[in-house]
C-alpha positions as CSV (number, residue, x, y, z in Angstrom):
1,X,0.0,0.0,0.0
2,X,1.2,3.4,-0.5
3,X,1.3,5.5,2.3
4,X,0.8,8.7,0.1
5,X,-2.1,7.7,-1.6
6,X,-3.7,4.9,-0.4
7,X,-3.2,2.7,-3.5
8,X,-2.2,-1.0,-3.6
9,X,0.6,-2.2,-5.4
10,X,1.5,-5.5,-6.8
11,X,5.6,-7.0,-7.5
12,X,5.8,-7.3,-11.0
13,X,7.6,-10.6,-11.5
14,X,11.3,-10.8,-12.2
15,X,10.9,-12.1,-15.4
16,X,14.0,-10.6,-17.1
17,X,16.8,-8.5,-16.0
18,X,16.8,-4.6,-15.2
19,X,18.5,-2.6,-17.5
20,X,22.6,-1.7,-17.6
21,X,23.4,1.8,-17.4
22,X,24.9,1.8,-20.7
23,X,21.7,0.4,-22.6
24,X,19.5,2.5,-20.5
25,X,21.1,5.4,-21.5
26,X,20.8,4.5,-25.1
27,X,16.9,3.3,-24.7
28,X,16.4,6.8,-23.1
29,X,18.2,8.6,-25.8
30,X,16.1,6.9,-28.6
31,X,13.0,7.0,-26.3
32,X,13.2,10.9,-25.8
33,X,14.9,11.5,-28.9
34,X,11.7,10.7,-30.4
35,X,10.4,13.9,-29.4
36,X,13.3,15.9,-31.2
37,X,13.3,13.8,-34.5
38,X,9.5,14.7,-34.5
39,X,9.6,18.3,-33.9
40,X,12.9,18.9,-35.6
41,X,13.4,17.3,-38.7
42,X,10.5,18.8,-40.7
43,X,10.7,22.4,-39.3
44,X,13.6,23.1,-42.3
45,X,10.6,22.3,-44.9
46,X,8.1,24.3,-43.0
47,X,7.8,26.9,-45.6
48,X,8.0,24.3,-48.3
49,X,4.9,23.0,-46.8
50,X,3.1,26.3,-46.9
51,X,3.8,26.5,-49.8
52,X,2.9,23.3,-51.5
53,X,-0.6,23.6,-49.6
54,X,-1.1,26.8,-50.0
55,X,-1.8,27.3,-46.3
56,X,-0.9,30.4,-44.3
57,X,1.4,31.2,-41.3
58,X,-1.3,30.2,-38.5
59,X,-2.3,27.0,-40.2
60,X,1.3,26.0,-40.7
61,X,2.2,27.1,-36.5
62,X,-0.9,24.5,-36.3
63,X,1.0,21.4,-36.9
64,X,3.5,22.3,-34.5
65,X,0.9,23.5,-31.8
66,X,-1.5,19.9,-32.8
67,X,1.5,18.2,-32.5
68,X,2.4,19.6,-28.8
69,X,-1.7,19.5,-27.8
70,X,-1.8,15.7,-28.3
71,X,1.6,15.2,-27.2
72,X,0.3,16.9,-23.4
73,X,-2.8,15.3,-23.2
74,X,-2.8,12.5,-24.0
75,X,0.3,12.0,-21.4
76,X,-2.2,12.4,-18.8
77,X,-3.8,9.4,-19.9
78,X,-0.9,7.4,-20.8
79,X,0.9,8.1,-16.8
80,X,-1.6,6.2,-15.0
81,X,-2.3,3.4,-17.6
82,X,2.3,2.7,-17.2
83,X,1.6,2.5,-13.6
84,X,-1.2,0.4,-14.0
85,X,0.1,-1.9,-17.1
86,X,3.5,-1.4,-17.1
87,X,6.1,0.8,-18.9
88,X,6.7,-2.4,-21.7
89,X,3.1,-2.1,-23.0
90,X,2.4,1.5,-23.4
91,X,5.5,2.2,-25.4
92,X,4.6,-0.5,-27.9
93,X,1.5,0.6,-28.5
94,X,2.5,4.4,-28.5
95,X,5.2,3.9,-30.7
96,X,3.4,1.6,-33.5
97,X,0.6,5.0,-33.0
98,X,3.8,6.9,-33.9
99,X,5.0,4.8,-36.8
100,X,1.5,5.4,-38.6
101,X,0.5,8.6,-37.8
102,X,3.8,9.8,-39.5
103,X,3.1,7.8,-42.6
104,X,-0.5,9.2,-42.4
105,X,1.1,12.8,-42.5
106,X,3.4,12.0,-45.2
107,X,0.2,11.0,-47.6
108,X,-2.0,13.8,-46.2
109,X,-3.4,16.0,-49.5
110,X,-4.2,19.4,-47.4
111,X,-2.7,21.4,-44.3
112,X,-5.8,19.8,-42.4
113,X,-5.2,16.4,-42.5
114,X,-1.7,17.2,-41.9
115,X,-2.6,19.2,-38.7
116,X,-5.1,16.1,-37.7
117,X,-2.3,13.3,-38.3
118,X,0.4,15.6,-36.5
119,X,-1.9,15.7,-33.3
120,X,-1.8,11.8,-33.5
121,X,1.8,11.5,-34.1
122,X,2.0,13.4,-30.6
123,X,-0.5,11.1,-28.4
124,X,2.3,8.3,-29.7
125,X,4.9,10.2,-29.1
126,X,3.6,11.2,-25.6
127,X,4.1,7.1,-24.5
128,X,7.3,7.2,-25.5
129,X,8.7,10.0,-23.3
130,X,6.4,9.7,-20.1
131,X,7.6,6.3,-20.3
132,X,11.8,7.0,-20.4
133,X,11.0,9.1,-17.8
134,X,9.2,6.8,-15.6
135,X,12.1,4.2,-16.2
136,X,14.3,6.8,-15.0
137,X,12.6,6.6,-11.7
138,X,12.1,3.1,-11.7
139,X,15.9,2.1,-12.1
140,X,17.8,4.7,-10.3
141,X,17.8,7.4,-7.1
142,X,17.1,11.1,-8.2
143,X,21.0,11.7,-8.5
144,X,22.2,8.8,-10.0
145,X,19.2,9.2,-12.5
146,X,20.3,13.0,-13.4
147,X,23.9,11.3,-14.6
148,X,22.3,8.5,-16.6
149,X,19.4,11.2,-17.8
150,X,22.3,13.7,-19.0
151,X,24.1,10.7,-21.2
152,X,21.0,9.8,-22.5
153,X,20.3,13.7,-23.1
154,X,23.4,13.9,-25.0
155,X,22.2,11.1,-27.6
156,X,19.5,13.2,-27.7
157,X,21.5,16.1,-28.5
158,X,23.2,14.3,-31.3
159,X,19.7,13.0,-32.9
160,X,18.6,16.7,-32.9
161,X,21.9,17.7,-34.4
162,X,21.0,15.0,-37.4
163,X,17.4,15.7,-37.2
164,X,17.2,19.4,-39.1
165,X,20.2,18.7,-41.1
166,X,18.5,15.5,-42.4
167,X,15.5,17.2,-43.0
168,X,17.0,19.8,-45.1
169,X,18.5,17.8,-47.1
170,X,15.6,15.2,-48.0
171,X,13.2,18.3,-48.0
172,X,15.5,19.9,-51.1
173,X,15.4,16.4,-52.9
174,X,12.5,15.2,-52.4
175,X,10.3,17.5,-50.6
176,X,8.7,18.1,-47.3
177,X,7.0,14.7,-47.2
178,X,9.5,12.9,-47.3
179,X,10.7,14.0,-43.5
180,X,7.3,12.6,-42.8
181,X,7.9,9.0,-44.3
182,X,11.9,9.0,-42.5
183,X,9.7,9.6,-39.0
184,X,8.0,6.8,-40.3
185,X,10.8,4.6,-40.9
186,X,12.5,5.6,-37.5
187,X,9.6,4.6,-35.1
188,X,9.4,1.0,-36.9
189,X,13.2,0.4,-36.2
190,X,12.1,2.0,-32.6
191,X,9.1,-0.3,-32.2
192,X,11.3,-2.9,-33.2
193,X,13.7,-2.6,-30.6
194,X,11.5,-1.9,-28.0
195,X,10.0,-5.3,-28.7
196,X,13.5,-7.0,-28.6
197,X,15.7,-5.5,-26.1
198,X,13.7,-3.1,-23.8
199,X,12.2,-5.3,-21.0
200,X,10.2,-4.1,-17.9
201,X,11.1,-2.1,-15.3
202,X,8.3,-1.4,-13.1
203,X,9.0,-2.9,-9.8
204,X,5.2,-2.7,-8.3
205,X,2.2,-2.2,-10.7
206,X,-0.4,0.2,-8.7
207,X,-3.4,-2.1,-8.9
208,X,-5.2,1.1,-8.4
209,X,-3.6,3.8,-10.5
210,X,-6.2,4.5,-13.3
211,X,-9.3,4.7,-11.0
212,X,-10.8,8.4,-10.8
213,X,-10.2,8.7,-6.9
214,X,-6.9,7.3,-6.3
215,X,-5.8,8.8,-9.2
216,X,-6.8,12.4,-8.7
217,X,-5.4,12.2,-4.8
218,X,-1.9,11.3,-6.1
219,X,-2.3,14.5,-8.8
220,X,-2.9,16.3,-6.0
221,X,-0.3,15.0,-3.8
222,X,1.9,15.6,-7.1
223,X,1.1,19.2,-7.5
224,X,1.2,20.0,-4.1
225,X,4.9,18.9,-3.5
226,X,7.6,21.9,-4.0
227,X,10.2,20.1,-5.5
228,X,7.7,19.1,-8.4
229,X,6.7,22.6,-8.7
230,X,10.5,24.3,-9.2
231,X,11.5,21.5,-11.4
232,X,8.4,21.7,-13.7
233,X,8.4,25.4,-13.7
234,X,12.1,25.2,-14.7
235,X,11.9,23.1,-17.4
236,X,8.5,24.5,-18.9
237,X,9.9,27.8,-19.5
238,X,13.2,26.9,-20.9
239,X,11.3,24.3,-23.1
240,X,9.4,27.2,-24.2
241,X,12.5,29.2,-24.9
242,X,13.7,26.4,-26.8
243,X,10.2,26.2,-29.0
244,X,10.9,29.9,-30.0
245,X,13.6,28.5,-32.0
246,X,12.1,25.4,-33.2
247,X,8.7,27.0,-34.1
248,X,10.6,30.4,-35.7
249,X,13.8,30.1,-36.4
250,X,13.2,28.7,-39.8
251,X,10.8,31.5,-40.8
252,X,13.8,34.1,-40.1
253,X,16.8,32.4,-41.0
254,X,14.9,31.6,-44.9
255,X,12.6,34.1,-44.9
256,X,14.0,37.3,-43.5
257,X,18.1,36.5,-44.0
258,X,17.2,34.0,-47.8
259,X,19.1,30.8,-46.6
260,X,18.1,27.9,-48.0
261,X,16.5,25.0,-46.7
262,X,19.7,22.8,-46.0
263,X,21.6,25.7,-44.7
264,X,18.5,26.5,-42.5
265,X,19.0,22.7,-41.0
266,X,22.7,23.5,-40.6
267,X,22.3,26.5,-38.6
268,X,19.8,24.8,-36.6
269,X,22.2,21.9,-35.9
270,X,24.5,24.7,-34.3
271,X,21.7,24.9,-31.3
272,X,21.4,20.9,-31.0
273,X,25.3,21.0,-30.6
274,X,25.5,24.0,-28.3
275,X,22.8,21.5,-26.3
276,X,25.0,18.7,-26.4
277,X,28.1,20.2,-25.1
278,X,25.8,21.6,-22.4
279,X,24.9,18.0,-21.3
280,X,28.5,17.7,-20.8
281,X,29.1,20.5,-18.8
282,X,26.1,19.3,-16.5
283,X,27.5,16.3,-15.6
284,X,30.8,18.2,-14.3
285,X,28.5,20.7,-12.6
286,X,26.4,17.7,-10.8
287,X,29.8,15.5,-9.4
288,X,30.7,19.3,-8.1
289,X,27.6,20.8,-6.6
290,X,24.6,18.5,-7.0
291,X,21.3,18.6,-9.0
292,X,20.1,22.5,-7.4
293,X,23.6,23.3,-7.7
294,X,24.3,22.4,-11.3
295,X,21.1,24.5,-12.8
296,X,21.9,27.5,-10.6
297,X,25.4,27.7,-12.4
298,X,23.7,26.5,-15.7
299,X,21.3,29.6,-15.3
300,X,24.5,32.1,-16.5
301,X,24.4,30.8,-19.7
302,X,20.5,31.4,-19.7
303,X,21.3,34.7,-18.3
304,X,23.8,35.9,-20.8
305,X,21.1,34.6,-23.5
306,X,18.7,36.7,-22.3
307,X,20.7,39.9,-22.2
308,X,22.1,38.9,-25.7
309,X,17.9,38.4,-26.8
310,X,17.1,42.4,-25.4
311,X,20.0,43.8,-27.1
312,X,19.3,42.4,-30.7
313,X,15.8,42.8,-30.5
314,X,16.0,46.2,-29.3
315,X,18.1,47.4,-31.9
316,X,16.4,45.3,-34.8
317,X,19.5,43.2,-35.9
318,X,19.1,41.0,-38.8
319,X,21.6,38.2,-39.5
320,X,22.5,34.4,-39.1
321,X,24.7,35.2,-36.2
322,X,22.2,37.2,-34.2
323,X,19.9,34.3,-34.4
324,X,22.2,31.5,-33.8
325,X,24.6,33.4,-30.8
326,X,21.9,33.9,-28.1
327,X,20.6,30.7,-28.8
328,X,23.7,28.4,-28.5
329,X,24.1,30.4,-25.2
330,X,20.6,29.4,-24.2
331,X,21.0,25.5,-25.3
332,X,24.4,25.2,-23.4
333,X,21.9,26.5,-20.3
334,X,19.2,24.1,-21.6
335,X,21.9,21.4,-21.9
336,X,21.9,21.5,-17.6
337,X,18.2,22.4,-16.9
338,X,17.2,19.3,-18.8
339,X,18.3,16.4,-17.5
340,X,18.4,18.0,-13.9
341,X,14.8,19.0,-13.8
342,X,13.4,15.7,-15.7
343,X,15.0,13.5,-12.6
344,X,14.1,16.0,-10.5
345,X,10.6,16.0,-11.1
346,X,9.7,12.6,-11.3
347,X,12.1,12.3,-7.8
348,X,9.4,12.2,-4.4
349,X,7.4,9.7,-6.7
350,X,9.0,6.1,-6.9
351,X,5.6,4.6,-6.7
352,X,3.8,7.0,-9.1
353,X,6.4,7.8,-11.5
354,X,4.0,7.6,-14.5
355,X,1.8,9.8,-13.4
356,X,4.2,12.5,-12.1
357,X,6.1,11.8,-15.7
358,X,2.5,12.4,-17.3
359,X,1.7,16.0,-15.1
360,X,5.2,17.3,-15.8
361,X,5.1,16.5,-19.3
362,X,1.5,17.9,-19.6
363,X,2.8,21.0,-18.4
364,X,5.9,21.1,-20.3
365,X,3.9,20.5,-23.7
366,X,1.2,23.3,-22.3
367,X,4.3,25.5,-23.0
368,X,5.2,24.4,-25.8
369,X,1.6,24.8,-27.3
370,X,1.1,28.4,-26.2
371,X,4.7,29.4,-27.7
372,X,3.6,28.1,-31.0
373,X,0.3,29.4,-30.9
374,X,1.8,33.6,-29.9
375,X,4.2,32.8,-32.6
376,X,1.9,31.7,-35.5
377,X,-0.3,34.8,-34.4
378,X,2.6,37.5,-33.8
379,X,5.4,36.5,-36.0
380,X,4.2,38.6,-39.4
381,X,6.5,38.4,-42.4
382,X,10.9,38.7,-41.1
383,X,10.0,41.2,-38.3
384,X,12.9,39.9,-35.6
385,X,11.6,42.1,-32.5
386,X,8.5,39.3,-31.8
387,X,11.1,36.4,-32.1
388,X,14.2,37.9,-29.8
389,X,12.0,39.4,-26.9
390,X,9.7,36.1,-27.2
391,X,12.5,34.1,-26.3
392,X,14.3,36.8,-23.7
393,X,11.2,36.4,-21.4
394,X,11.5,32.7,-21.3
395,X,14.9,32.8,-20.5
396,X,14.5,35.4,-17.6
397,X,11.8,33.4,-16.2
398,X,13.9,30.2,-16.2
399,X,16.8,32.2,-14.8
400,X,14.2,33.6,-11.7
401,X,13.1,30.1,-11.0
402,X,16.8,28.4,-11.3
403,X,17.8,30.9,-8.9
404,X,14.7,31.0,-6.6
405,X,12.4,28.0,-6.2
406,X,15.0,25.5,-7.7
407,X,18.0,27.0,-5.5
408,X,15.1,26.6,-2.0
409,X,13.4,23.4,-3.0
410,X,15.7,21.4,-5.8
411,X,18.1,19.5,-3.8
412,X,17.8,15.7,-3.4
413,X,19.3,13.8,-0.8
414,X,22.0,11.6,-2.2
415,X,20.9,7.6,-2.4
């Protein structure tokens, strides 16, 4: 029984062997690397879309902000079914969702079957990342999880590095679609090896996890913890910081400045390896001053970002560098607030880690949603101001709450 909640548990059987660090941090990078393949790797042939369809700047934001609405709900579904079922289970079925929903997009003949199949594609990709998260917690204490979650984040990294240049180039040879049918491709070898090598790792199935009462006490008991609160305040808004670039950065760079649509998905990749090198530097920071620690010295990059942001939007600058400068600075922050806060969040819940993975992941996509949504509405023709001070709020916000709620509430004991 858990003491929290009142739910009943049951010991899944031993049936096969926990994962090894070094395979968990692989299944986690090609778990949560879903997510950036899926957002990244078509944004380069965003304005090839428009303008094959024909479709204008809000409906094209649309299958970003579909894609980030299905994503967050449907996590709050899929949490409570992975404590109920098992982790094992909801990523098969998430990721064969995944697998079809791209190929769906990739056949679509207007922007709103696009937008309908991209809201699908994020319900299955939703499984995949509640789930890598919820393994976290099942295999490893909060600090030991922040090391395995910052390798698996720097896999990550690297598949967001490959994702926009990839989709530059098979956009200019084949066109947008075809970023839909490699998504396609990818989540069948994923499903694949998810059904050969990935067993489960719930230790206790909660017997009582998706039934309405027990289930909305532990949301409450999730909400109401501080901890939860700082880390999922930290990594919403420095998500949303990151979506300013995902969501715009395209727009600008080919647009406003004429690159082309594989030198978009190059300068993009500059970001991705900023973010990678900021995984790096988080795992120094966490062996020297813990998981609070690490993210308050983290937030200076954020900082600098920010300041950086004010000054080019203010003075209406308008080249590659501008864009690409304040945002590797943000990513190598990103690069620490990432793996810290998703181990941190899902931490005070060993026997509910689904459905803390679902709530923080709900809000995160929340963020996400509303970034895309201001952007598709306020980002008219290669004005720059909307895009820099867009982004400089997010990053002051994550720097206040790096350096207030995470600095007073953060810290884990050591296991």
């Amino acid at each position: 029984m858990n003491p929290a909640t009142g739910a009943a548990r049951v010991a899944a059987p031993p049936v096969r062997p926990v994962l090894g660090a070094a395979v968990a941090s692989i299944t986690l990078a090609l778990l949560l690397g879903l997510q950036a393949l899926t957002t990244d790797m078509y944004l380069p042939a965003l304005p090839m879309l428009a303008a094959e369809l024909r479709a204008p700047m809000p409906a094209v934001q649309l299958t970003m902000s579909a894609l980030i609405m299905g994503f967050g709900l449907s996590q709050l579904a899929w949490g409570p079914v992975a404590d109920r079922f098992g982790r094992r289970p909801v990523l098969l079925a998430g990721l064969a969702l995944h697998m079809l929903s791209a190929l769906g997009a990739a056949l679509a003949p207007h922007i709103e079957a696009v937008v309908a199949w991209r809201a699908l594609q994020g319900v299955g990709m939703s499984a995949s990342v509640v789930c890598a998260r919820a393994m976290l917690r099942d295999l490893y204490e909060p600090y030991e999880g922040a090391h395995v979650m910052s390798r698996a984040l720097t896999g990550l990294g690297l598949l967001a590095i490959a994702a926009p240049l990839a989709g530059g180039v098979l956009a200019t040879w084949a066109g947008w679609r075809s970023t839909m049918g490699a998504l396609s491709i990818f989540g069948l070898g994923l499903l694949a090896y998810v059904a050969w090598r990935v067993p489960e790792t719930i230790r206790a199935c909660n017997l009582r996890a998706t039934q309405v009462g027990p289930l909305l006490r532990q949301m409450r008991c999730t909400f109401a913890h501080p901890t939860f609160r700082a880390w999922t305040l930290l990594v919403c808004f420095a998500y949303g910081g990151l979506m300013v670039f995902l969501a715009g950065s395209s727009f600008v760079l080919i647009r406003g400045l004429g690159l082309s649509t594989w030198q978009c998905g190059l300068a993009m990749a500059a970001g991705s390896g900023s973010y990678v090198i900021g995984t790096i530097i988080c795992r120094f920071l966490l062996r020297r001053y813990g998981l609070a620690g690490a993210v308050v010295r983290g937030a200076g990059f954020t900082a600098l970002a920010c300041v950086l942001m004010l000054v080019l939007g203010a003075s209406g600058t308008m080249s590659v560098w501008a864009v690409l400068l304040p945002q590797c600075l943000f990513a190598l922050g990103h690069g620490v607030h990432q793996p810290c806060g998703q181990a941190g969040a899902v931490s005070p819940f060993p026997h509910a880690a689904g459905v803390a993975s679902a709530l923080a992941g709900f809000a995160l996509a929340l963020a996400g949603m509303a970034v895309s949504t201001w952007l598709g509405a306020m980002l008219v023709g290669t004005e720059p101001r909307t895009y820099f001070f867009t982004q400089a709020t997010l990053a002051a916000l994550t720097v206040l709450v790096a350096w207030t709620l995470v600095r007073r509430h953060g810290e884990l004991p050591r296991a």
